[in-house]
Backbone as CSV, one residue per row, in Angstrom:
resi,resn,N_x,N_y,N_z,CA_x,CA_y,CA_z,C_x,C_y,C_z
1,UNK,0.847,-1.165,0.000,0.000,0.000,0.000,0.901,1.239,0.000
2,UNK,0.594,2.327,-0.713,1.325,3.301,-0.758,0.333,4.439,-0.537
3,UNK,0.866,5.171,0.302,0.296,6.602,1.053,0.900,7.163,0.548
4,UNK,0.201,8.826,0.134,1.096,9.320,-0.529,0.877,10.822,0.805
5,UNK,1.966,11.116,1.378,1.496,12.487,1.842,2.018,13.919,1.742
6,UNK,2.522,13.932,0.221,2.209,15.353,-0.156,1.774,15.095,-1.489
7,UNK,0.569,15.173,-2.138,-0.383,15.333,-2.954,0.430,15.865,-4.275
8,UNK,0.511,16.727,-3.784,0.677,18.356,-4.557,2.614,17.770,-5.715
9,UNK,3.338,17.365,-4.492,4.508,16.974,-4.763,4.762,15.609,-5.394
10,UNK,3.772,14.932,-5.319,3.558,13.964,-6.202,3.248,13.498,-7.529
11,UNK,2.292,14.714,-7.448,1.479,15.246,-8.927,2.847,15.939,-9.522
12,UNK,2.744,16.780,-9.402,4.215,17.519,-10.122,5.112,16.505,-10.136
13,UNK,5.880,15.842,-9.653,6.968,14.439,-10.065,6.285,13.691,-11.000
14,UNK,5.371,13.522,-10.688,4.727,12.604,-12.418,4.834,13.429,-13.371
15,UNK,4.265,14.415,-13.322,4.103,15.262,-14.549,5.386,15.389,-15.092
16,UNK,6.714,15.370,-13.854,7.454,15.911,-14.761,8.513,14.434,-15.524
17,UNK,8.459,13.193,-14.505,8.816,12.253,-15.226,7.825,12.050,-16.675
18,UNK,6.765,12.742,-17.025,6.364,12.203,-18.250,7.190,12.973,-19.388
19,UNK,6.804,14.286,-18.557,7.372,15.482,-19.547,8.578,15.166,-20.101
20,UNK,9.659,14.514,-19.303,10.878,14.060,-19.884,10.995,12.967,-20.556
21,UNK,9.968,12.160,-20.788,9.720,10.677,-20.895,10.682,9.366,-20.399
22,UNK,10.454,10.324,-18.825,10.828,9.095,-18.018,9.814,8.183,-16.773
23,UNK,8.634,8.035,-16.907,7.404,7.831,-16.251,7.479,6.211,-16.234
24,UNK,7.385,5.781,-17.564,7.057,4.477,-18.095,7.681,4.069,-19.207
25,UNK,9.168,4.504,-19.030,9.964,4.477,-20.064,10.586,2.582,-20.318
26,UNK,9.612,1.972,-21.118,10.783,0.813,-21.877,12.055,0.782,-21.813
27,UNK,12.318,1.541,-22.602,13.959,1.447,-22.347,15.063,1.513,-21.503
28,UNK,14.180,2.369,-20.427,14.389,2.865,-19.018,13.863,2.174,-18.036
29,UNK,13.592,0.795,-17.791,12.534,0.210,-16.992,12.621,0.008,-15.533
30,UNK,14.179,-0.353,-15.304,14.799,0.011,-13.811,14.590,1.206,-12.801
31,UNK,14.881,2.215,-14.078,14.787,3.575,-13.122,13.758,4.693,-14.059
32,UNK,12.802,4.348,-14.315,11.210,4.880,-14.320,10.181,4.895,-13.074
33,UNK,9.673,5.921,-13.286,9.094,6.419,-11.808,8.440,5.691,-11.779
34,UNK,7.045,5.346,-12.594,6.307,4.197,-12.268,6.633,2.639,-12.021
35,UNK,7.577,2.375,-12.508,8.125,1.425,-12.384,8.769,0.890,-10.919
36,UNK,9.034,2.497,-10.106,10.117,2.278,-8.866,9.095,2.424,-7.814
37,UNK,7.834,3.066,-7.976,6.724,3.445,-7.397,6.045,2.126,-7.390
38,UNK,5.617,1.175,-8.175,5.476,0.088,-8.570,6.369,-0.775,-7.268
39,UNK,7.535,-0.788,-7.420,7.938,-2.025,-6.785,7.943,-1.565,-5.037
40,UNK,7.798,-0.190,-4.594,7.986,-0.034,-3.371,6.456,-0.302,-2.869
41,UNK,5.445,0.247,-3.700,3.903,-0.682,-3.157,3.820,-1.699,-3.360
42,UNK,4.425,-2.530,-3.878,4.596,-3.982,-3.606,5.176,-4.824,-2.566
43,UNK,6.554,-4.051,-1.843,7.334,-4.077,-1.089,6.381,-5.327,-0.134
44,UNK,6.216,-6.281,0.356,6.419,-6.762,1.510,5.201,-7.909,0.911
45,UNK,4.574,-7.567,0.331,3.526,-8.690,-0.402,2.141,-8.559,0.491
46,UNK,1.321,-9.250,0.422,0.206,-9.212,1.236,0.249,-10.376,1.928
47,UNK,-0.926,-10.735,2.975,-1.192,-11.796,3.836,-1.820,-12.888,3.089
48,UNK,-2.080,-14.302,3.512,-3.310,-15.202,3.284,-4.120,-14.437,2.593
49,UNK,-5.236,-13.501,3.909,-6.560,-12.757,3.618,-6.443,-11.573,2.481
50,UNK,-5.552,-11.531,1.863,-5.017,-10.441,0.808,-4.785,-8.600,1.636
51,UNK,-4.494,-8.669,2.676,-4.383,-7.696,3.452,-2.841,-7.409,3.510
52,UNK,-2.732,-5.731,2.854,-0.983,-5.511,2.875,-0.529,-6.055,3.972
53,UNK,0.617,-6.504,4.042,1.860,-6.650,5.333,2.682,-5.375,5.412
54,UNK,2.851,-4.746,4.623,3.354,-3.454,4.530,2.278,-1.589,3.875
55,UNK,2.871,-1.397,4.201,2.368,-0.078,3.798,3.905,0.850,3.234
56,UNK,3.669,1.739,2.507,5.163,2.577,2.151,4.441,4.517,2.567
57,UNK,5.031,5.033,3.045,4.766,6.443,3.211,5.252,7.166,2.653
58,UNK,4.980,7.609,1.498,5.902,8.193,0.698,6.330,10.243,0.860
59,UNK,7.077,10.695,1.441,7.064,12.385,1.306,7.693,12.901,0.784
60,UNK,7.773,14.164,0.705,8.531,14.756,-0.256,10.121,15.015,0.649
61,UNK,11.240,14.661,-0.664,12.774,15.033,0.153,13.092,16.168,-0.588
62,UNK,14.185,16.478,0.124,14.788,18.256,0.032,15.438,17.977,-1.653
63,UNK,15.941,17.194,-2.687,16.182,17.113,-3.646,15.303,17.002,-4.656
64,UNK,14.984,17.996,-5.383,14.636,18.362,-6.706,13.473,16.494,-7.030
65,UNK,12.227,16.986,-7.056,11.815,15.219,-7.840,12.056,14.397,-7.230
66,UNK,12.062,14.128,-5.987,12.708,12.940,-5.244,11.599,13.113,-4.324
67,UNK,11.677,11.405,-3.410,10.610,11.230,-2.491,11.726,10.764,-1.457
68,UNK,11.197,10.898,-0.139,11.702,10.213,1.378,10.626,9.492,1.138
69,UNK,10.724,8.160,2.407,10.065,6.994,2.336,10.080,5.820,3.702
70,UNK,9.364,5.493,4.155,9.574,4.986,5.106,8.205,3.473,5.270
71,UNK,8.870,2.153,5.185,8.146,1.106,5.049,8.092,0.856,6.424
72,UNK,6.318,0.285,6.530,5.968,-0.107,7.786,4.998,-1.161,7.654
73,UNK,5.328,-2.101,8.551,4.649,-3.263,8.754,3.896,-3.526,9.932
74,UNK,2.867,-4.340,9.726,1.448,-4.299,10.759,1.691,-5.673,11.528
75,UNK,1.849,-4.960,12.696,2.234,-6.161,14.321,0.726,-6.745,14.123
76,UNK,1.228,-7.603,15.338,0.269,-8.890,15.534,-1.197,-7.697,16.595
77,UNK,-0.443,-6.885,16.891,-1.730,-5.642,17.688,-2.538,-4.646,16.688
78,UNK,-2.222,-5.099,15.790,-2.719,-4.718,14.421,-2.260,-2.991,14.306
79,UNK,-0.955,-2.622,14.332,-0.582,-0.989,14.797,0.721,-1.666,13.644
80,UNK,1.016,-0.103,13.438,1.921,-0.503,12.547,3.041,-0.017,12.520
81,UNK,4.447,-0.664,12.555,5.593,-0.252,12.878,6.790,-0.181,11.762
82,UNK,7.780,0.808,12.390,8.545,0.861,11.546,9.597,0.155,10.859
83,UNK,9.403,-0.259,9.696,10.754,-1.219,9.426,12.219,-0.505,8.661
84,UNK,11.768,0.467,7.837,13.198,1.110,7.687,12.618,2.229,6.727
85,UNK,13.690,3.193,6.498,13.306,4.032,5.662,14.392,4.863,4.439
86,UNK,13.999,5.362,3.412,14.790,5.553,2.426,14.528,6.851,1.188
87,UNK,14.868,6.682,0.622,14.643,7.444,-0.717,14.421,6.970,-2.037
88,UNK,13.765,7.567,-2.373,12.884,7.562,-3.916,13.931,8.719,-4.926
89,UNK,15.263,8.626,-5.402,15.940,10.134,-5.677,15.596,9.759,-7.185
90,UNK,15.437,11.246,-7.504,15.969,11.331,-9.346,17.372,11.669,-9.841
91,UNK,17.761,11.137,-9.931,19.428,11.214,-10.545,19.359,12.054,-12.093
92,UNK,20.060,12.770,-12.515,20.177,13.021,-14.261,21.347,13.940,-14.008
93,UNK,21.194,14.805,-14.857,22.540,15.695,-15.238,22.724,16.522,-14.360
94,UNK,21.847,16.849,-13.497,21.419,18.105,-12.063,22.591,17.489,-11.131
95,UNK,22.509,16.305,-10.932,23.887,15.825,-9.763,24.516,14.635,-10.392
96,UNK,25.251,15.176,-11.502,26.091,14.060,-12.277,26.242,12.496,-12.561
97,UNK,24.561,12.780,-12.738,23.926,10.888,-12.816,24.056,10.609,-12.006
98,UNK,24.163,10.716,-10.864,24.279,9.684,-9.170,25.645,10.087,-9.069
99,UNK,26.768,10.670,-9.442,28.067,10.398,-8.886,28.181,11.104,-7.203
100,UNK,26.850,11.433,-6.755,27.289,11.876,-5.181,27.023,13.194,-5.034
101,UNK,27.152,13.836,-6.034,26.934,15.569,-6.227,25.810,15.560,-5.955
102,UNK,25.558,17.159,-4.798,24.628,17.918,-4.493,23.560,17.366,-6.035
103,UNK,22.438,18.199,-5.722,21.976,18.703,-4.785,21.084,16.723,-4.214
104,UNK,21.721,15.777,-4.598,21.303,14.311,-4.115,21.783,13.622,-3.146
105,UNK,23.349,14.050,-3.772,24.225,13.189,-2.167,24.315,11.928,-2.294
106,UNK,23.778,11.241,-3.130,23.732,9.998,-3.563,24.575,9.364,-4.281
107,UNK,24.562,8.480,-4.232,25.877,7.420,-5.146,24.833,6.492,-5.911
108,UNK,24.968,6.139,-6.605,24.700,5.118,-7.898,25.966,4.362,-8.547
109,UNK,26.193,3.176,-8.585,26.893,2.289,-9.048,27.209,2.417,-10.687
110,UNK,25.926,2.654,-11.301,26.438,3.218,-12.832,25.449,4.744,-13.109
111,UNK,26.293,5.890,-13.998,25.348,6.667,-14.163,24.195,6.566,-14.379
112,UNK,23.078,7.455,-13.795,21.662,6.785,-13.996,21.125,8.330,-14.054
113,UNK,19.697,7.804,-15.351,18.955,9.147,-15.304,17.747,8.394,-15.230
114,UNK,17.153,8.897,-13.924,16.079,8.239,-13.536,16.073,8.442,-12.133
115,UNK,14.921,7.348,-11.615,14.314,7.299,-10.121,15.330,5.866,-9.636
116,UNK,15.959,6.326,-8.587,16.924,4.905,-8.014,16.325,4.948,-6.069
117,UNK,16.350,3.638,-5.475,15.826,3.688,-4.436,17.323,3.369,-3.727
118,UNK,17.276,4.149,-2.742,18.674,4.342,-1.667,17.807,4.031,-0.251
119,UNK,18.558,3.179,0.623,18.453,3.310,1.783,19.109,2.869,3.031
């Protein structure tokens, strides 16, 4: 299950992964937003009764197009706790494909223009 709680900042990141045609990019399938959005609401699978085991919280982070994130899973008291948390970043030419540069801070293993999950 994915919560989304800033609306506003969500909408605009789609719009603008389309605008670039990086949303649902084929060729791009690793690091496409829908695609990375995709696998973090999937994150943890559901129960027997088809009831998430996880939930993902997705907010907005201080880098340009990027989400903070934090997965939580539902105790046996039915409350739901924290299991870890991370980032949703967009990497491209703004911070030298992932090489670590502002304004991401991030590392990526090969240049990447796209959505990569860090945590």
């Amino acid at each position: 299950m994915l919560v989304i709680e800033n609306q506003q900042h969500y909408d605009e990141t789609v719009a603008f992964a389309k605008n670039v045609g990086l949303y649902d990019d084929p060729g791009n399938k690793n690091n496409a937003l829908a695609n990375r959005l995709a696998y973090l609401e999937k994150y943890g699978g559901k129960d027997e009764d088809g009831a998430d085991r996880t939930r993902v919280r997705l907010f907005r982070d201080f880098a340009p197009h990027s989400f903070g994130f934090v997965i939580e899973r539902k105790t046996t008291a039915d409350e739901w706790a924290r299991l870890f948390e991370g980032g949703l970043l967009y990497h491209g030419p703004h911070d030298g494909n992932g090489s670590g540069a502002g304004p991401t801070f991030a590392v990526t293993l090969e240049p990447t223009a796209g959505w990569s999950i860090h945590t």
